[in-house]
BABADREN-377315 format. One line per 5 residues: number of its first residue (from 0); for each residue y, z, x of C-alpha. Coordinates in steps of 0.05 Angstrom, whole numbers. Layout:
BEGIN
NUM	Y/Z/X; ...
end
This chain:
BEGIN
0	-562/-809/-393; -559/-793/-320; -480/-772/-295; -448/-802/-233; -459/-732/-192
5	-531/-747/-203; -539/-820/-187; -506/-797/-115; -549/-728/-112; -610/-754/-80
10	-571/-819/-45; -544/-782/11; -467/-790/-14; -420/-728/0; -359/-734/-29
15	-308/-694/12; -273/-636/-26; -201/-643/-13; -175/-567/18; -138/-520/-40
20	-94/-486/24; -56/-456/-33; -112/-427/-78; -153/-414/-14; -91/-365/8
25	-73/-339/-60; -141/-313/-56; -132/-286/10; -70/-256/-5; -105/-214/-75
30	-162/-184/-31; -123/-174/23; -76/-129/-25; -133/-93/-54; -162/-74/15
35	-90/-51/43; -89/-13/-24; -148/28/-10; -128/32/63; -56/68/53
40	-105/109/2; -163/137/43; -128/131/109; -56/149/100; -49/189/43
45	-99/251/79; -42/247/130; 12/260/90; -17/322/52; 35/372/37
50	31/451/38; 54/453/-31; 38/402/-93; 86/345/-79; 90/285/-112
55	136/258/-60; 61/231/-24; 50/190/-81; 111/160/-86; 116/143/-13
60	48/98/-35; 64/66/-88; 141/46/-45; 91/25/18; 43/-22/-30
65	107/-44/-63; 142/-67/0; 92/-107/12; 84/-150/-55; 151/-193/-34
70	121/-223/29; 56/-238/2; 91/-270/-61; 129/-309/-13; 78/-330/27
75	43/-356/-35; 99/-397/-51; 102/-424/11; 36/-453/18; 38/-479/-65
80	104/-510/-37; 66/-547/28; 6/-555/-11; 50/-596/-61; 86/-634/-3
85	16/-657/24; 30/-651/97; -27/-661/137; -59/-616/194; -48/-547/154
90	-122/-525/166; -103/-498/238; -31/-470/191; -71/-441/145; -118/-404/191
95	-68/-376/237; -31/-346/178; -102/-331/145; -115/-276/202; -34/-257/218
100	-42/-234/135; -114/-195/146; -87/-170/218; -28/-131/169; -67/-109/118
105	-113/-82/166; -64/-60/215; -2/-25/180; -36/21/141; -83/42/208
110	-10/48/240; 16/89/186; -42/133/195; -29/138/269; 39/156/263
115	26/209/203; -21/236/248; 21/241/315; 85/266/277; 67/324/221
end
């Protein structure tokens, strides 16, 4: 017994996948984490070496990743919140807060780095 999907496979028929803003940017968000993550590690932390063993470094990283959790959590609520009020025109929303989120997580640990490296 041949499904619907196939009966429209060969026909020529596309239906149009409705846009998941809010799963799109969750995802977003998650790697965007991970990559600021291992930024703050291979960039910043170098920069912050101490003479003597601190653990003060360390802490300073997992505060700097930790700041950072509330905005992104809120910015995921935001979009599950216009997602679920079905306004229309978000795709030119979505992608302007798409790149001002990988433009941070790009950017503040690079100017971290930069300003580890200026002031020792």
């Amino acid at each position: 017994m041949a499904s619907r999907a196939d009966d429209h496979a060969g026909s020529g028929f596309h239906v149009r996948e409705t846009a998941n803003y809010a799963k799109k940017m969750s995802t977003h968000i998650a790697y965007a984490l991970v990559v600021y993550t291992l930024l703050l590690i291979f960039e910043v932390s170098p920069q912050m070496v101490s003479k003597d063993m601190s653990i003060l470094p360390y802490f300073v990283l997992v505060a700097l990743v930790a700041a950072v959790i509330v905005p992104c959590r809120n910015l995921e609520r935001r979009w599950q919140a216009i997602e679920a009020g079905g306004s229309e025109d978000r795709g030119r929303q979505f992608t302007r807060e798409v790149v001002l989120l990988w433009l941070a997580a790009i950017g503040l640990p690079t100017l971290l780095m930069a300003i580890f490296w200026i002031i020792p």
